[in-house]
N, C-alpha and C positions, 0 to 999 in steps of 0.2 A: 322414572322412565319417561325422559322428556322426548317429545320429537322432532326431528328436524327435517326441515324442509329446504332442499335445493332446488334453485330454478336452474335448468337447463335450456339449452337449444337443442332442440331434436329435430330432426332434418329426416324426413319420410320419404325414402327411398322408392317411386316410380319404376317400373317397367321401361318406362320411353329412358331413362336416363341411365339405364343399367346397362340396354341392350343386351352385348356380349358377356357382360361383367365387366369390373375391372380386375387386370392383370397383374401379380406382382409375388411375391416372395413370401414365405411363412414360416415365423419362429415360434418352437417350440421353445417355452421354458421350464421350471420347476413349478409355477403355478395356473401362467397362461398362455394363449396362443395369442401372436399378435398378428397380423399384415403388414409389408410393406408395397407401398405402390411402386411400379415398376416406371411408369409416367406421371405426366401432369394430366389430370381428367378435370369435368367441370366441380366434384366434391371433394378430391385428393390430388395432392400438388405430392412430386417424385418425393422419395424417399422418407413418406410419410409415416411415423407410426401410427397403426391403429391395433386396441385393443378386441378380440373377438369374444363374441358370448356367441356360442355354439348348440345353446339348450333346441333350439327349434331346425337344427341340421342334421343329419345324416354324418357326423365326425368321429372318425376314428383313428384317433394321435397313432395306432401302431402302421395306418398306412403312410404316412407323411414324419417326412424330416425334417429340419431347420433347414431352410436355402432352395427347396422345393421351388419351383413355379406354379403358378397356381392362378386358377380364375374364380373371383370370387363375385358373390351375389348378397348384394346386404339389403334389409328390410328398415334398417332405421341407423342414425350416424348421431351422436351426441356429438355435441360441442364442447370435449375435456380438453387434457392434458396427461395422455396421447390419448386421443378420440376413444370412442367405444362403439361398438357396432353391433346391433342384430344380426345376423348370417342367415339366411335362407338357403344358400348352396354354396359350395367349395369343392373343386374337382382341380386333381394335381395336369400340368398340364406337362411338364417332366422334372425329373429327379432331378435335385441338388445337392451342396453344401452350403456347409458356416458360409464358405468365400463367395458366395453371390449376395450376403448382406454386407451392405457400408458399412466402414468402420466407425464413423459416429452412431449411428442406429446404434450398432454391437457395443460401444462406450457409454451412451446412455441405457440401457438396459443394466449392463456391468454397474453402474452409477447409483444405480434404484437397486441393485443388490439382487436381481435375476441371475437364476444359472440356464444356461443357454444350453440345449440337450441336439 
């Protein structure tokens, strides 16, 4: 049982830089939820994926669809490939579809072998 150790860049989400949240789009898949950014902000550049870890939020996949709008509040942003974020809050800001995600997004997910719900 050896261990391994990853250095990361963790990037510690402020209040002053959150303000409102950022804005953007939420796919549900077979394993996980992701965001896409809606703009350019100063921590997420448009049509960015980010992975979401949900343990410390208020989520429940049966209210939210893939292609939702959504304002999100995140507590901490790794430096992957596609990102990975702590969520502190997530409120739908109106309903969507598949068709408000990019079709690259939606290609890469498909590529990585996600089923897109």
């Amino acid at each position: 049982n050896g261990v391994r150790l990853h250095l990361l860049s963790v990037h510690v989400i402020t209040r002053e830089e959150t303000n409102n949240g950022y804005q953007g789009y939420i796919i549900l898949t077979d394993s996980d939820v992701f965001f896409v950014a809606e703009n350019d902000s100063k921590m997420l550049s448009e049509k960015e994926l980010v992975k979401l870890n949900l343990e410390n939020c208020a989520f429940v996949s049966d209210d939210f669809s893939t292609g939702d709008r959504v304002r999100i509040n995140f507590m901490t942003i790794a430096d992957l490939s596609p990102r990975i974020a702590d969520v502190d809050s997530i409120e739908k800001i109106e309903a969507g579809d598949v068709s408000n995600i990019d079709e690259e997004v939606i290609g890469w997910l498909k590529e990585k072998e996600y089923k897109i719900y």
